[in-house]
VMD Tcl script that draws the C-alpha trace (Angstrom):
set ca {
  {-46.20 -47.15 -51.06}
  {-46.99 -46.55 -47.64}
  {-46.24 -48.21 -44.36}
  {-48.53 -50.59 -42.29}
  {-48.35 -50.82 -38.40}
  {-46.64 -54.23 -39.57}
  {-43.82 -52.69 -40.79}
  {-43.51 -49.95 -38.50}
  {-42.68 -52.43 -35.98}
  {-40.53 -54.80 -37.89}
  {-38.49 -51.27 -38.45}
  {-38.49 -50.62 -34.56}
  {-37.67 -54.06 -33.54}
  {-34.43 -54.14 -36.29}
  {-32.95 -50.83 -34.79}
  {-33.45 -51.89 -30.99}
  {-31.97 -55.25 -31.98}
  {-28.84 -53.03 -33.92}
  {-28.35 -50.42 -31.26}
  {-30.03 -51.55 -27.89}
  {-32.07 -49.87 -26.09}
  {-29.99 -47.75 -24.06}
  {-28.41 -46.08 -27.33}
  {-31.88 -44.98 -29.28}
  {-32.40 -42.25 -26.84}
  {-28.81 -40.70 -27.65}
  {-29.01 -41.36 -31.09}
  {-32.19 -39.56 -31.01}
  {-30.35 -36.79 -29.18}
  {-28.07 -36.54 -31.53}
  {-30.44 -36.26 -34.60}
  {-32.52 -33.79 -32.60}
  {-29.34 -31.15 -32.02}
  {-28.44 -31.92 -36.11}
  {-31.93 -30.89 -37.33}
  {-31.41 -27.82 -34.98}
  {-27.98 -26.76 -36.20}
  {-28.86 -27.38 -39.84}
  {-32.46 -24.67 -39.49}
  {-30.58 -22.80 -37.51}
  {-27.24 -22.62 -40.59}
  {-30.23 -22.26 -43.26}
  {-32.22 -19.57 -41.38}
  {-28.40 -17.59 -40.85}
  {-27.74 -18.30 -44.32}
  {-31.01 -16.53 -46.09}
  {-30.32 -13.47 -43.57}
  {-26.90 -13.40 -44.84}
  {-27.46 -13.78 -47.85}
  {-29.43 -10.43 -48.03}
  {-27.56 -8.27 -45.79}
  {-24.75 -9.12 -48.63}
  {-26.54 -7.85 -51.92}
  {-24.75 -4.80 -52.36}
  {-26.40 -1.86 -53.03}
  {-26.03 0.05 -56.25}
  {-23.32 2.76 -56.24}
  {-24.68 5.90 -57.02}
}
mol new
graphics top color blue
foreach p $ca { graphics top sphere $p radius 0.5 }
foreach p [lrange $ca 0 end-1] q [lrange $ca 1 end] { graphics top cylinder $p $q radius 0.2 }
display resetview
Protein backbone atom coordinates (compact mmCIF):
# COMPACT_ATOMS: atom_id res chain seq x y z
CA UNK A 1 0.00 0.00 0.00
CA UNK A 2 1.81 2.89 -1.00
CA UNK A 3 0.99 6.51 -1.63
CA UNK A 4 0.39 8.27 -5.06
CA UNK A 5 1.22 12.03 -5.65
CA UNK A 6 -2.76 12.03 -5.47
CA UNK A 7 -2.85 11.37 -2.10
CA UNK A 8 0.07 13.10 -1.00
CA UNK A 9 -1.70 16.17 -1.80
CA UNK A 10 -5.16 15.39 -0.63
CA UNK A 11 -3.02 14.77 2.83
CA UNK A 12 -1.34 18.33 2.45
CA UNK A 13 -4.39 20.15 1.47
CA UNK A 14 -6.50 18.46 4.74
CA UNK A 15 -3.75 19.67 7.27
CA UNK A 16 -3.40 23.31 5.71
CA UNK A 17 -7.20 23.41 5.69
CA UNK A 18 -7.02 22.02 9.76
CA UNK A 19 -4.18 24.19 10.90
CA UNK A 20 -3.55 27.12 8.35
CA UNK A 21 -0.77 27.95 7.00
CA UNK A 22 0.86 30.04 9.44
CA UNK A 23 0.77 27.08 12.11
CA UNK A 24 2.53 24.09 9.88
CA UNK A 25 5.82 25.74 10.23
CA UNK A 26 5.55 25.67 14.21
CA UNK A 27 4.07 22.49 14.33
CA UNK A 28 6.91 21.36 12.32
CA UNK A 29 9.14 23.08 14.86
CA UNK A 30 7.80 21.45 17.37
CA UNK A 31 8.10 17.84 15.93
CA UNK A 32 11.64 18.71 14.87
CA UNK A 33 12.88 19.64 18.75
CA UNK A 34 10.69 16.17 19.88
CA UNK A 35 12.60 13.87 17.48
CA UNK A 36 15.76 15.66 18.91
CA UNK A 37 15.00 15.26 22.60
CA UNK A 38 13.76 11.70 22.16
CA UNK A 39 17.64 10.54 20.15
CA UNK A 40 19.11 12.57 22.30
CA UNK A 41 17.10 10.56 25.84
CA UNK A 42 17.81 7.15 23.82
CA UNK A 43 21.47 7.88 22.95
CA UNK A 44 21.88 9.07 27.09
CA UNK A 45 20.01 6.10 27.95
CA UNK A 46 22.33 3.20 26.16
CA UNK A 47 25.46 5.21 27.70
CA UNK A 48 23.83 4.93 30.96
CA UNK A 49 22.85 2.01 30.81
CA UNK A 50 26.50 0.68 30.60
CA UNK A 51 28.31 2.92 32.83
CA UNK A 52 25.66 1.16 35.39
CA UNK A 53 26.53 -2.67 34.94
CA UNK A 54 28.38 -3.16 37.94
CA UNK A 55 31.42 -4.78 37.92
CA UNK A 56 32.02 -8.08 39.64
CA UNK A 57 33.35 -7.82 43.23
CA UNK A 58 36.40 -9.51 43.56
Amino acid sequence: MSFGPTEIFIILLIVVLLFGAKKIPELMKGVGKGIKEFKNATENKDSDTESETPSKPE
